[in-house]
N, C-alpha and C positions, 0 to 999 in steps of 0.2 A: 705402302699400301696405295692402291690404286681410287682415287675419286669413284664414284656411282657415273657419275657422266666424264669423267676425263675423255673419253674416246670422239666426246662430240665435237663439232667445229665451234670456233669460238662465241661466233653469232648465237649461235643456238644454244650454248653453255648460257650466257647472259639471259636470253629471255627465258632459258628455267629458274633463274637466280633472281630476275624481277619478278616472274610469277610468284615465284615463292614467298618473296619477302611483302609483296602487295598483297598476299594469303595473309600471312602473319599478322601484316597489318588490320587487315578488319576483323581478324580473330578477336585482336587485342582491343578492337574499336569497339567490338561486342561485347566481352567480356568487362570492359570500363564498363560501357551503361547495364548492363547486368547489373553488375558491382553498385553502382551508384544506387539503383533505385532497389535493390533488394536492403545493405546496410543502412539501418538505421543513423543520425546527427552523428557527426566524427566521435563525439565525445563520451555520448553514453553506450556505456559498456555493461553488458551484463555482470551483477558484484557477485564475487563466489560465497561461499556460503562465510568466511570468518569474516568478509566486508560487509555481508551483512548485518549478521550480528552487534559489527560495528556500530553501523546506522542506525539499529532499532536501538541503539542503551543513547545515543545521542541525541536522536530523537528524542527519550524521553526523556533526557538533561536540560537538551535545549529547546526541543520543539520544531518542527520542522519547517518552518518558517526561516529560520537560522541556517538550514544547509546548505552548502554551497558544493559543486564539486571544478575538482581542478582540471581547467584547459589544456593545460601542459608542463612538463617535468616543472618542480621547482628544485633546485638546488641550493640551500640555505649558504649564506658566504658570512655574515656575522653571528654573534652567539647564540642568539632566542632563535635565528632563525630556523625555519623547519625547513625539511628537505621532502618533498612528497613526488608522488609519480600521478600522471595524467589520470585522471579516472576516479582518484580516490576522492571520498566523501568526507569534508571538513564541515562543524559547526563553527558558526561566528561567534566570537566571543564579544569583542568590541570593536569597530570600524576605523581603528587609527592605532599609532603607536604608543608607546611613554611618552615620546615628544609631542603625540599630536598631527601627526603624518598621515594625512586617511589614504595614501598608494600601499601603507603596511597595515594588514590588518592582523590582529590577534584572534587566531583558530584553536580549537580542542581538535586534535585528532586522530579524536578515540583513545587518547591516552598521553600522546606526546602534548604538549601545548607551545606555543609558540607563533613568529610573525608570517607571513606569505607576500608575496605582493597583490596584491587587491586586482590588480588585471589578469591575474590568472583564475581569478575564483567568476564559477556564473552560476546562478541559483540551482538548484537540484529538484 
């Protein structure tokens, strides 16, 4: 199949190929800052309806003072630990491990219980 512009000389192939891509680029230059100031903080995501429900029986377990939500995937590697996805809504149970560890904290969430690491967690 034959290129849209094969036929041109090459000079002039090239500066439709730099027009083009210095188009693309401030498309994409626009659409970032679009992007930036329409989305709301990386983190908070709208909760669907069964996260909610979540939050509301936690909230009244634990009070809303105690939520936290999670920065970024955790993926648990020992036994208690939990394994959660960015976004989701944990209560604190207590600030530190069985040993005393306050980088693990002990979360309800929402049912499972178990450890997190504490830099993933930011108030809710």
């Amino acid at each position: 199949p034959q290129m849209p512009h094969g036929h041109m000389p090459l000079p002039s192939f090239w500066k439709v190929v730099e027009d083009t891509l210095q188009h693309s680029s401030a498309q994409l230059r626009t659409f970032r800052q679009t992007f930036e100031t329409v989305t709301p903080s990386p983190v908070t995501q709208p909760l669907n309806p069964a996260e909610e429900r979540k939050v509301l029986s936690l909230v009244s377990k634990h009070g809303s003072d105690k939520l936290y939500q999670v920065t970024s995937n955790i993926s648990g590697s020992k036994d208690l630990d939990l394994t959660l996805l960015r976004g989701q809504i944990v209560a604190l149970l207590q600030s530190a491990d069985t040993k005393g560890n306050t980088n693990r904290w002990l979360v309800d969430a929402g049912g499972p219980r178990g450890f997190v690491p504490a830099a993933k967690l930011q108030p809710y």
